[in-house]
Structures are given as structure tokens and as C-alpha cells.
N, C-alpha and C positions, 0 to 999 in steps of 0.2 A: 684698247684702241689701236688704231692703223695711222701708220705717218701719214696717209694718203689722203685721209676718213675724208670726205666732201667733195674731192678731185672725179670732175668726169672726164673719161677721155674719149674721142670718137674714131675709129681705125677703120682706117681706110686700107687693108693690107695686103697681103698674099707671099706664099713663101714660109720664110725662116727670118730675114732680119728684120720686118715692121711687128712681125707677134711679136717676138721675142720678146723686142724692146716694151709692148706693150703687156706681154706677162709679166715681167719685171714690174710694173705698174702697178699693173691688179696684183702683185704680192705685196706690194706695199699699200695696200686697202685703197688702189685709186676704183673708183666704177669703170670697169671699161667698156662699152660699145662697139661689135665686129659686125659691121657692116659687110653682109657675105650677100653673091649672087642667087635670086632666086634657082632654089630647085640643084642652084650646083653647089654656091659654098666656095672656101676658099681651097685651092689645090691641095695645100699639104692635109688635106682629107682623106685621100683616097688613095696615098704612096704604098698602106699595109692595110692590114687588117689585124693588128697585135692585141688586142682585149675587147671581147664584146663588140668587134664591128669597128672600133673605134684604131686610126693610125697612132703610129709612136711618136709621130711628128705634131700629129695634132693634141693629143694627149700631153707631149711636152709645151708645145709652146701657146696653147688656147686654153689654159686651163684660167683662173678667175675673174670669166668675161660672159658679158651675155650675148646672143648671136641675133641681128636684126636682118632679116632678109631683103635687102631694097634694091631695084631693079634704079640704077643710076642712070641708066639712058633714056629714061623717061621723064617729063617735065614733072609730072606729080611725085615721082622718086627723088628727083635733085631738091622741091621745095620740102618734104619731108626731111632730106638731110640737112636742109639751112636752119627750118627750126630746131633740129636738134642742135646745131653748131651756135645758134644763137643765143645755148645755156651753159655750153660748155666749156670747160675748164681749156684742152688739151684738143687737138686733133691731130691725128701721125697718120702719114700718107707714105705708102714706096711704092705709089701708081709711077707709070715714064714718065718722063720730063714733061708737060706741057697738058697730059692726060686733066689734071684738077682746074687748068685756065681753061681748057675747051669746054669743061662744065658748068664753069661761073662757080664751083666751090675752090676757089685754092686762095693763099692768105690775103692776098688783096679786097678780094668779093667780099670772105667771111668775113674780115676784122671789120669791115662795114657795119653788120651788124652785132658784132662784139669788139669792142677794142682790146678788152683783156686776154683775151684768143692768144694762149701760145700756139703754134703750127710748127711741126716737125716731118721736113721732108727727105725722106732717104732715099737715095738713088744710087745707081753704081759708081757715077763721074762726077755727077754735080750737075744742077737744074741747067747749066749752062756748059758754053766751051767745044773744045774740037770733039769729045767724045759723048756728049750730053744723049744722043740717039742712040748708042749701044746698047743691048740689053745687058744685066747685071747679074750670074749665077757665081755661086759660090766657086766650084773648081772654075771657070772661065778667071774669076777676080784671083783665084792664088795662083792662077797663070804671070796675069799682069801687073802682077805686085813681086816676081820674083822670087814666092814663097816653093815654087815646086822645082824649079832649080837649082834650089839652095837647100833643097831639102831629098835623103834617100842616100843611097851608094854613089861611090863615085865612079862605078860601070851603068848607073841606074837612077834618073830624078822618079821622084813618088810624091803623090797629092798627101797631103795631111785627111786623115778621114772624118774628121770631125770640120762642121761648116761654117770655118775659123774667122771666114772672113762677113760671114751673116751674124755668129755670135757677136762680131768686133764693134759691128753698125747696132745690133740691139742692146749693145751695153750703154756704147758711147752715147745713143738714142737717148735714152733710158735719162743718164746721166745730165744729159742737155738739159730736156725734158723740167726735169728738178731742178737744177742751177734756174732756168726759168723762172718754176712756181717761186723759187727763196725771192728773187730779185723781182718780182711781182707785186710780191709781199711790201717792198719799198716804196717801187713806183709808183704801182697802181695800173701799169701797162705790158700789156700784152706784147710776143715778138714772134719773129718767124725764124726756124733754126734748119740751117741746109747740112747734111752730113751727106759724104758720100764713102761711101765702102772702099774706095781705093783708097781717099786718105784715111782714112779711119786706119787701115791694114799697113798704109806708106809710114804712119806713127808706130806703129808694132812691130815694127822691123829694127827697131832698137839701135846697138853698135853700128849693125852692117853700113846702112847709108852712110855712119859718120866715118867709118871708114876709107869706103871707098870715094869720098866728097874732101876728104885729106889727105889720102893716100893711094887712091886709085888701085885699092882692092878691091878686087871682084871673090866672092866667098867658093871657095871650093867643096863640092860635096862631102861629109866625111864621115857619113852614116851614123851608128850608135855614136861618136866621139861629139867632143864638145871642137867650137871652130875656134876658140881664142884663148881657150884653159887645157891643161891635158898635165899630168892623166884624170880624165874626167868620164864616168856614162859608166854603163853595163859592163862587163866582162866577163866570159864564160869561166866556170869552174871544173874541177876536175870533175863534178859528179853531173856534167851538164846541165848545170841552172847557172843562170844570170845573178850577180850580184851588181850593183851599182854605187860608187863612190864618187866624191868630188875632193881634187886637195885644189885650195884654191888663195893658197900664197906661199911664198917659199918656207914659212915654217912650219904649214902644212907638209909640203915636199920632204922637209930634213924626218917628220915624224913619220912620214910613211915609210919613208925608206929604212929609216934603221929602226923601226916596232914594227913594222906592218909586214914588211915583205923580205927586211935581214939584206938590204941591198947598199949600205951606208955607198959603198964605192959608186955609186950612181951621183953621188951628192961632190965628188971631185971630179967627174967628167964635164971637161968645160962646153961639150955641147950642148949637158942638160943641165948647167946648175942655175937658170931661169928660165921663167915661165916660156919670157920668149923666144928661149934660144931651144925649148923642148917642142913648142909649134914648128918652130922654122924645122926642126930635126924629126919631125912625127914618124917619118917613113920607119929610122934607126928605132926610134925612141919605143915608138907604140908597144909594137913587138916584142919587147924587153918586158916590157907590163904586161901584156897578153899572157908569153908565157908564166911567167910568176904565178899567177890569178890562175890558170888552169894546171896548174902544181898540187892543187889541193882543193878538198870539197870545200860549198857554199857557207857550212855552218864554222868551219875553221877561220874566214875570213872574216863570218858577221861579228865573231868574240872576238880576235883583232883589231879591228876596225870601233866596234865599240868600247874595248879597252881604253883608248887612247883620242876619244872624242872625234873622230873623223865623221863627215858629213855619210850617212849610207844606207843605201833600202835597198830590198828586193823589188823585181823586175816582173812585175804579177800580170796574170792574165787577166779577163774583166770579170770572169766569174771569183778573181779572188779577190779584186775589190767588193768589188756587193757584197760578199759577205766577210770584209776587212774588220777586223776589231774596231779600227776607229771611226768607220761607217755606221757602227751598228754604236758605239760612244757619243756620238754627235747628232742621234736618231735623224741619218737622213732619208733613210726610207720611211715612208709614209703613206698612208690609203689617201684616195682621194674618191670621193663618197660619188656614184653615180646611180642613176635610175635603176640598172643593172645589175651594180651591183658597186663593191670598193674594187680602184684599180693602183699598183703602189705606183710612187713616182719618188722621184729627187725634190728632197721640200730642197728649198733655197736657204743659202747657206750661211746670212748673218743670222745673230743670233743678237737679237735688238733689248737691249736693258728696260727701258720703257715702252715699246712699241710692239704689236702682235705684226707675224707673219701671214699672210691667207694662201691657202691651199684646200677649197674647197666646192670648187665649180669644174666641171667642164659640159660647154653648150651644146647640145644641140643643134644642127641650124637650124635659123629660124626659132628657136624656142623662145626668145624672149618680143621678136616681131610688136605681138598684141600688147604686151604687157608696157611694153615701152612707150607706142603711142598713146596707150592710157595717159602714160605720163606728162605725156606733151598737151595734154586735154584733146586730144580727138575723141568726137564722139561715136559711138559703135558703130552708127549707122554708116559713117565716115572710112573705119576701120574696115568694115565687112564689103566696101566698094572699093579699097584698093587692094583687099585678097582676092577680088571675082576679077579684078582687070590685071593680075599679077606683078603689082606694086610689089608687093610686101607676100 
């Protein structure tokens, strides 16, 4: 069985952070519903062409859903979506702000005719406020969240390449979403959940804000290094490979120094003999540890370092994750069965005691159109006059 089994959800989406949140769904065996534009679909269709025709984008985040093609600016498209909304469990929207009230579908209209209706809206800013008219892209939001600032060299800020701040909103989404269905479960009522992706990302910025909101630090760029632990992160070896360690208290500190790198006299210098007096000192301090670490090959430090319990991995490229031993331990590659053929993906990564995972759709647009309004009881004759008038 699927935590989800009986949950419909209706998506309204485009992008990366409303699938997301709504793959996440359908892997927890909700039905999902991808309301995509006749003839076009949702954009991240057509970013590649990585298997069979078929994008990486789409392929990642549209996978256990069916695809309804409904022309939304049409009155017989919008009454088509209310009946569906009038069964459904769930509806997630990241249309702009105002896009679902110019419709007559956003939570107001629907809960009309469903009260149980959770509605999850994501946006960049939030449905309201000074910023509500912005558009919302992932590098634009790690702009405005201070993530690219704080993140690269400190001659050089750099974006994070993964799209941290759309994952952020399809988690959070995600998570809403469920706390909903539980406290559903009690009321018996439905609610509407506003996320927006800058706070979503303003919460995942961890220490820094509390920092700087007590102490009026602004973070300084400091590339592979860690910004409030050191010595922490990668460091080149003699045999140029990256190893990575964290010591991350001073008894950590006293064991690296006199087992790991034979430096005990590091541990009587009152510059560095705390955490914080080896930040405040990085410039002296770092360099001290750099050269040590590149004194000697990769494999000399990882027996070191495992000796004596230190936290420490290598520094891998992506082809040596995918085929990481504990990638292939945790069976996260997987087929995912299409008309075409099988294409692998990343199943999702709990591993539920009583509960199956799904990994075994990805739509077509439009493929499931027909099938769908069957369900709603439209009769053929009904069906076959809003394919001729480009409803559906």
C-alpha cells in the first residue's frame, strides 16, 4: 500500500518547485493530476532531449502523474477544472499571484464547492506585499536570498548549480500539503497553505541570519572552507586528490593534531587553541593545514583520519557517485518503465517500514485527457466536442 492510496491532487504547475512538490506526492501513492497546456505542456519539457525525446527535468520531477491537457482560458476548460476540484483531495498552484482569482479557480471559488479542499499556493514572495508581482526563478531567488554572495571564492560569488531554492518550495510544499491531510483527518476541513520560496530559502540559511540579527555579521566568502568551523572541507593532497574532514570541537582539534598530522604544538598556540580564535585567525591558521594535507598522498590521510574516528570522505566527481558503493547499497538507481522503453532515475530515498514507494509513470501530455474525464462521467459524445474545439 501507498501512504497517499485515495489522495487526489490537481496541479496547476510549471517549472521545478510546484512538480516537485507534487512528485513528491505521487511517490507517496497520492493520484496526481498535471494540468498542462494544450499542444504545449509544461516548459520544463522541452529544456533537453536526455532519453527517448523525453527532458531530465521532466523525467525528474513529472514522473507518478497523469497529464490532462485543458485549455484554462476557456469557460468550458475552467468548468472542466472545477469539476475535477470538486473531488479532490489537494490542489497546488505556482501560477502569479492573482493568475487562479482571475479564473474563479483559486481557494476561495473552489472550497465553495469542496470544503475539504486543501490548496497550496507557491509563489516567489507571497500571494501578497511589496514584492507579490515579481517573477520567481531559481538563480534570480539565490540572488535575493543572499545565497550567491555567500557562496564561491572570496575574488568570486558563484550560483549553487542545483535549483536549491525550487527544491526548497517542493519540499516544504510537499510537507505542508501532508501536515494538512493529518489535521484533516481531525477536523473534517479543508485549508489554503501560502509558501513562498524566498521564505522557504530565508529558513535555510540557518546560523548566518542569527548571526548577523546578534551580531551584525555579514558572512564572508571562503570557498571550499567551512564559515564558523575550521579546519573543515576538502584539501588538496600530495598526489592532487581532494580529501575532506571536519574536526568540529576542541577534542576533535587535540586528536587531529597530535594523530593526524603530528602537529601537537599547534594545540599551545593561543591563536588557535579555539574554534574561535582559528576563524578569527583563518588567514595564519588555514595555510598551516593546507600545507600538512598536501605533504602527503590521499590514501595516507584517509588511514589517519580513520584511525582515530575523524569525520572524512573523498571529494567525488558525479560520475563517481552514480556508481558510489552506497548508491548501488541503497538501490537508488532504478528503471522507470516507459512506452519506449525503461529510463533509470533516482527512486526517492526513504525507505518506508510499512508503506511502498511509487516510481512508475511518466506522462505523456495529454495522455491521460480521455481517461480522466471518463472519470468525471463525461459522456463520449461530450469528450469528442471538447477535443474538436481544443479544450482538452
Amino acid at each position: 500500500m501507498y501512504a497517499l492510496d485515495d489522495i487526489s491532487v490537481l496541479a496547476l504547475e510549471s517549472g521545478i518547485s510546484a512538480p516537485f512538490c507534487t512528485r513528491l506526492l505521487g511517490d507517496f501513492g497520492a493520484d496526481v493530476v498535471k494540468i498542462e497546456r494544450p499542444g504545449v505542456g509544461d516548459v520544463n519539457r522541452t529544456w533537453d532531449e536526455m532519453k527517448y525525446g523525453n527532458s531530465s527535468a521532466h523525467v525528474w520531477v513529472n514522473r507518478n502523474k497523469r497529464s490532462l491537457e485543458l485549455d484554462l482560458k476557456s469557460e468550458e476548460g475552467i468548468e472542466v477544472f472545477r469539476d475535477l476540484a470538486a473531488k479532490a483531495d489537494v490542489v497546488v498552484q505556482n501560477f502569479s499571484p492573482g493568475v487562479t482569482e482571475r479564473l474563479g479557480i483559486d481557494y476561495a471559488s473552489l472550497s465553495e464547492l469542496n470544503e475539504e479542499l486543501i490548496y497550496l499556493n507557491i509563489s516567489g514572495y507571497g500571494q501578497d506585499g511589496p514584492y507579490k508581482e515579481r517573477k520567481a526563478y531559481d538563480l534570480v531567488m539565490q540572488g535575493e536570498t543572499g545565497l550567491i554572495l555567500m557562496n564561491g571564492s572570496p575574488d568570486a560569488p558563484a550560483k549553487i548549480p542545483l535549483s536549491i531554492c525550487d527544491i526548497n518550495a517542493g519540499m516544504f510544499g510537499a510537507m505542508g500539503t501532508i501536515s494538512a491531510l493529518f489535521q484533516r483527518e481531525h477536523t473534517g476541513e479543508g485549508q489554503e497553505i501560502d509558501l513562498s520560496m524566498f521564505g522557504g530559502m530565508l529558513s535555510w540559511l540557518g546560523y548566518f541570519p542569527l548571526k548577523y540579527i546578534h551580531n551584525g555579521e555579514i558572512p564572508e566568502r571562503v570557498g571550499m572552507r567551512h564559515h564558523i568551523l575550521t579546519p573543515y572541507g576538502p584539501h588538496r593532497t600530495e598526489d592532487e586528490q581532494y580529501i575532506s574532514f571536519a574536526v568540529l570541537s576542541d577534542g576533535h582539534f587535540k586528536i587531529f593534531c597530535e594523530e593526524v598530522i603530528d602537529r601537537p604544538d599547534l594545540l599551545e598556540d593561543e591563536r588557535f587553541n579555539s574554534n574561535e580564535k582559528r576563524v578569527d585567525n583563518r588567514e595564519t591558521f588555514e595555510p598551516i593545514i593546507e600545507a600538512e594535507i598536501a605533504s602527503e598522498p590521499r590514501d595516507y590521510w584517509a588511514e589517519r583520519l580513520e584511525a582515530v574516528g575523524l569525520p572524512w570522505g573523498d571529494v567525488n566527481t558525479l560520475d563517481d557517485v552514480v556508481n558510489h558503493p552506497v548508491t548501488e547499497h541503497l538501490g537508488m538507481i532504478r528503471d522507470l518503465e516507459t512506452e519506449d522503453g525503461p529510463i533509470e532515475v533516482i527512486d526517492n530515498p526513504l525507505d518506508m517500514e510499512k508503506a511502498d514507494l511509487r516510481c512508475d509513470t511518466l506522462p505523456d501530455l495529454g495522455e491521460h485527457s480521455e481517461e480522466l474525464l471518463e472519470e468525471l462521467g463525461y459522456s463520449r459524445e461530450k469528450i469528442e466536442e471538447l477535443e474538436r474545439n481544443g479544450i482538452i
